[in-house]
N, C-alpha and C positions, 0 to 999 in steps of 0.2 A: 338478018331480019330486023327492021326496024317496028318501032309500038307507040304509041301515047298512050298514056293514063291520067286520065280525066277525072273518076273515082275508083276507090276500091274495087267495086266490081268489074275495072276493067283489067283487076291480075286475073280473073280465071280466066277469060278469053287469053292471056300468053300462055297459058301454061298450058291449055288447053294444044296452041299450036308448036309448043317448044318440045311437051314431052316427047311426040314421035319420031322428034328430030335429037330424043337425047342416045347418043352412039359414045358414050369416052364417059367414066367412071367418077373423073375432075369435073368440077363445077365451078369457076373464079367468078364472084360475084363482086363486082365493085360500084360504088357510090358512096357519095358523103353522108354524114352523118345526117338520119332522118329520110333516106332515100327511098326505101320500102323494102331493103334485102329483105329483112324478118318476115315483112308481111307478104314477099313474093313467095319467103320460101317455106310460112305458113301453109300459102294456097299449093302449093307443089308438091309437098308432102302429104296432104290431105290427099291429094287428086293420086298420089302414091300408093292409095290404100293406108294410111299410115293414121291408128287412132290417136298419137299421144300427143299432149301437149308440147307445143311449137315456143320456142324463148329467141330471143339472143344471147349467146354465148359470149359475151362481152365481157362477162366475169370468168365465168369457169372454163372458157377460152374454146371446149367442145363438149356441146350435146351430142347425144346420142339419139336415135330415132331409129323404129324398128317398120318394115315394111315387108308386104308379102314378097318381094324377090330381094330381100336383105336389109344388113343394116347401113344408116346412111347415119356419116357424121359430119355435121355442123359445126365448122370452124371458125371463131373470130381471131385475126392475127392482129386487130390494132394495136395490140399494149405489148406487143413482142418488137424488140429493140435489134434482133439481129437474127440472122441464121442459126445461130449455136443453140436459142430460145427455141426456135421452131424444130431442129430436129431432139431437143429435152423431153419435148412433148410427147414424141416419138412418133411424129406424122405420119413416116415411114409407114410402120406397122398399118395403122388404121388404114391409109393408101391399099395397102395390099390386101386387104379383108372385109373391104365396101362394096355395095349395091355401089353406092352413091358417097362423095366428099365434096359438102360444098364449103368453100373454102372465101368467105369475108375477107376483104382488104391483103390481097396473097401477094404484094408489091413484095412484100420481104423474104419472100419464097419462089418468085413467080423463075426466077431465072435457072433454079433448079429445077424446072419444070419441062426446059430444053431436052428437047429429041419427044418428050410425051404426048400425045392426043387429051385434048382436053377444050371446054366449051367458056365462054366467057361471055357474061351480061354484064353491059357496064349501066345502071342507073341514076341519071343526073336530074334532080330537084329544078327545075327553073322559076318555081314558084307559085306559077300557074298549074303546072301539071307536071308528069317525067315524061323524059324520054329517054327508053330501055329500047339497046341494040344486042342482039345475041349473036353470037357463030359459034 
């Protein structure tokens, strides 16, 4: 699925068409800094039933978020230097006990991710506007 966004109001219209299509627990969200991860996955969390406030995890590397069909964690792996950092964190575990794991900048993990079902938006800034691809 391809998208442009033009303004903010046009992340509820993807999410609006992604959730029905979400079937795999992984979420790989990528784009450069500034892209809209936060604020797509703001709006996707809301539209989850989910009241809490929505951050970037850039510092404390995952939020957590509570939703009516569970919990969902919000990963940032930019500041993580190697695989050995990502399973510290104990990815693992939360993997195995999420509604939902969306997972920011997952380049440094993505290859453990072989043999697994999982969905991936990539978000590129062109300046004008994004353009977000999902599968």
């Amino acid at each position: 699925m391809q998208f442009n966004i033009k303004s903010i109001g046009d992340w509820q219209n993807i999410v609006d068409q992604i959730i029905p299509k979400l079937k795999h627990h992984i979420f790989l969200l990528k784009g450069n800094l500034g892209a809209g991860k936060t604020t797509f996955t703001q709006f996707l969390l809301k539209n989850l039933g989910s009241s809490d406030e929505v951050s970037s995890p850039t510092y404390s590397i995952i939020n957590e978020y509570n939703t009516p069909k569970g919990k969902v964690y919000h990963f940032d792996l930019y500041r993580l230097k190697n695989i050995e950092e990502v399973y510290d964190i104990g990815i693992e575990e939360y993997l195995d006990n999420a509604f939902l794991c969306i997972i920011e900048w997952p380049e440094v993990y993505e290859e453990e991710l072989y043999g697994l079902s999982y969905h991936t938006m990539s978000i590129i800034n062109t300046g004008e506007n994004r353009e977000v691809s999902f599968d």
